[in-house]
C-alpha positions in Angstrom: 81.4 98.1 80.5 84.5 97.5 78.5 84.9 94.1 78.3 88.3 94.5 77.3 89.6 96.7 79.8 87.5 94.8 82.0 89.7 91.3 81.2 93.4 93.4 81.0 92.6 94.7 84.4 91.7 91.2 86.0 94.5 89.4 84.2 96.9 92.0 85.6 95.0 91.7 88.8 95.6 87.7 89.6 99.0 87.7 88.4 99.7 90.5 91.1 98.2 88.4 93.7 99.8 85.6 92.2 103.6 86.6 92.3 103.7 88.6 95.7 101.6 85.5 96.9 104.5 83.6 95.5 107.5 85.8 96.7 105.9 85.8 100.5 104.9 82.2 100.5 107.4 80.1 99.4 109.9 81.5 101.2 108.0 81.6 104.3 107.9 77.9 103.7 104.1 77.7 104.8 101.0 79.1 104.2 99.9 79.3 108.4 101.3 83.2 108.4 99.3 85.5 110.1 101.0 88.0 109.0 101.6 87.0 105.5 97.7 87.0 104.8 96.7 90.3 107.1 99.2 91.8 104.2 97.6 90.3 101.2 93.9 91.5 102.2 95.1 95.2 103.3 96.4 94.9 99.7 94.4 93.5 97.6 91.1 93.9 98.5 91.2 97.8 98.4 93.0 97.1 95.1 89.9 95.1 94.1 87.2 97.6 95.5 89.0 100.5 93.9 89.4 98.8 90.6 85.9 98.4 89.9 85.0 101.5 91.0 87.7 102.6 88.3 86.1 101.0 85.9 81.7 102.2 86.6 83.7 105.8 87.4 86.9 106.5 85.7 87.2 103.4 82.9 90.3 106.1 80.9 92.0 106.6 83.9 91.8 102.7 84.9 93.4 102.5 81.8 96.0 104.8 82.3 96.8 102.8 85.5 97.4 99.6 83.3 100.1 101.2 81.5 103.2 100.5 81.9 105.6 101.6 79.5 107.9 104.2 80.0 109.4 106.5 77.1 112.0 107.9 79.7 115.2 105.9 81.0 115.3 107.2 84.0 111.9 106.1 84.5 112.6 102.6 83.3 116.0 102.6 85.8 113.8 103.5 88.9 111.7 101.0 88.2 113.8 98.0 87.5 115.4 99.0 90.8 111.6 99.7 92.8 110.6 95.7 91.6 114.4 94.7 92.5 113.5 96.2 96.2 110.2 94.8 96.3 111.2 91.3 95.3 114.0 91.2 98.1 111.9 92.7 100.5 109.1 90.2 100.2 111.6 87.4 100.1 113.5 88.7 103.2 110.0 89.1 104.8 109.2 85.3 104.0 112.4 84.0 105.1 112.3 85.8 108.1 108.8 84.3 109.5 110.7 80.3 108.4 113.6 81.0 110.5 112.2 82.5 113.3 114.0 85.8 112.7 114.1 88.9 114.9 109.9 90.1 114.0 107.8 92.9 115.2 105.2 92.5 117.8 101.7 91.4 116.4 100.8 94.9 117.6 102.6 96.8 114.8 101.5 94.5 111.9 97.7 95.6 113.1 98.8 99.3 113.3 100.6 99.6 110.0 97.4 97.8 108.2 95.6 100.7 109.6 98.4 103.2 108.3 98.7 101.8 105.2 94.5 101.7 104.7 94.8 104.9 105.4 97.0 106.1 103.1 95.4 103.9 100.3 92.6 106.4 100.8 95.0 109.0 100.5 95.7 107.5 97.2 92.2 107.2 96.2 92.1 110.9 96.6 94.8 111.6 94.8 93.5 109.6 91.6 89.6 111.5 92.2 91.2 114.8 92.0 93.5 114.2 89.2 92.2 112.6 86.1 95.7 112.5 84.4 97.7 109.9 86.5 99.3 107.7 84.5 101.6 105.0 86.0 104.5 106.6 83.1 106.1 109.9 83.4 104.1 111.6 80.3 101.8 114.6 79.2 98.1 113.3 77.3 96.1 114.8 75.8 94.4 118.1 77.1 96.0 118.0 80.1 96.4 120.9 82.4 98.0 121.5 85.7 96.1 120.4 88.5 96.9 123.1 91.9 93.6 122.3 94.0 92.6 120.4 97.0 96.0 118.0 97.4 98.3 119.6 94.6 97.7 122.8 96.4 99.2 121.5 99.6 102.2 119.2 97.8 103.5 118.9 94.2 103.5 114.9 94.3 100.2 114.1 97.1 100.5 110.6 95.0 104.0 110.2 95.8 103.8 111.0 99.4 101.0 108.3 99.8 103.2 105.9 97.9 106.3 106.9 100.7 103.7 105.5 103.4 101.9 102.5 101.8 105.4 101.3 100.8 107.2 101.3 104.2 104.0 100.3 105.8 104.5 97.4 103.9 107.0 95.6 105.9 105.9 96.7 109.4 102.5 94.7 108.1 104.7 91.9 107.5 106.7 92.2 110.6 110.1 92.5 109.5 112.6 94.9 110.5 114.9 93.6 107.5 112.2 94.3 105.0 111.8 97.6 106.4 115.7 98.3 105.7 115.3 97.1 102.3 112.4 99.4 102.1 114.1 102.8 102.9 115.7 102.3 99.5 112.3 103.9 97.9 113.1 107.3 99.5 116.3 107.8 97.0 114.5 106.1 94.1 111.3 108.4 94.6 113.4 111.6 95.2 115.1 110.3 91.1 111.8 109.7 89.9 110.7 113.1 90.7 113.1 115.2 89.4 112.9 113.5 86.2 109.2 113.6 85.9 109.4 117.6 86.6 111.6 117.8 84.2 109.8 115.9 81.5 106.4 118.6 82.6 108.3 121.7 82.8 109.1 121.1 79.4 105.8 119.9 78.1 103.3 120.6 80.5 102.3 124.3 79.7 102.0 126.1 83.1 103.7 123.6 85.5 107.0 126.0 86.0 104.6 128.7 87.2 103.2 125.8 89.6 106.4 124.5 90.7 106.9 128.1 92.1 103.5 128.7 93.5 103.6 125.3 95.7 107.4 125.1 97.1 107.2 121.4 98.4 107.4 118.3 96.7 106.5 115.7 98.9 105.7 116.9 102.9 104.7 120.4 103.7 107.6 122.4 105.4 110.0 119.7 104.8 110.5 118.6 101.1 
């Protein structure tokens, strides 16, 4: 084991469950939050399970994941504005349990855990099949174009899980206002993509050919 990587990825790790912890929490007021805890263990125990597989499995693509730093700025734009959404999202979500806000039934939270579980494994899928996902918009070394299982189906099967785990978000946290909030990923994923197909139709040998082989970006028939 890379003791290294091993230490990054658990620093990075408790500081995520740290900050959202801190962002739901304090603006909830309280920590007795049903929801607010059913959220925090649909996402960060998978997150836990998945990085230590990561790192027995897949230690360079664990690594890969722990980068963050993006050469493009349209890249860095999209994501200033994702953690923008996110932080007022979980804010809204935590001022909305304090003040007794309009909320979704109890009933939703448990479906969308399931939901979003479910489209964590879609994720997980995603990252087995394709040994090149970086959290940066870039080409390594040796890569090639993946157009099996997933990529076969959809351009961006990583994006399309990321659509679901990220509105499922709110409905876990019962709040129709975070789910507003949240429908601002569509626009930000849709400029994310067409940047990143720039950047590999100009570096990624092959991936014009593929973008013409598999029509859809996202959902099949649709985008």
């Amino acid at each position: 084991m890379n003791k290294q990587l091993f230490v990054s990825a658990l620093t990075k790790y408790a500081l995520g469950v740290t900050v959202v912890g801190l962002l739901l929490f304090v603006p909830a007021g309280t920590l007795a939050w049903t929801q607010g805890w059913l959220f925090m263990g649909v996402l960060f125990v998978p997150m836990f399970v998945a990085g230590l597989i990561m790192m027995a499995k897949a230690p360079n693509l664990l690594r890969e994941r722990l980068s963050a730093r993006e050469a493009e700025a349209e890249q860095r734009s999209v994501l200033a504005w994702s953690a923008l959404m996110f932080v007022a999202a979980f804010v809204v979500a935590g001022l909305g349990h304090r003040f007794d806000w309009p909320m979704l039934p109890m009933g939703v939270s448990w479906a969308a855990s399931v939901l979003f579980l479910a489209s964590y494994a879609l994720y997980a899928e995603v990252l087995r099949e394709n040994e090149y996902l970086s959290r940066t918009i870039k080409v390594q070394e040796g890569q090639h174009v993946i157009d099996t299982g997933l990529y076969g189906v959809v351009r961006h099967p990583m994006y399309s899980a990321t659509v679901v785990l990220f509105l499922s978000m709110p409905l876990v946290l019962g709040s129709p206002f975070s789910f507003a909030i949240m429908l601002a990923y569509l626009p930000l994923i849709a400029r994310r993509i067409a940047n990143e197909e720039d950047v590999l139709k100009r570096d990624l040998p092959g991936y014009a050919e593929y973008v013409q082989r598999v029509r859809y970006r996202l959902v099949p028939h649709i985008w």
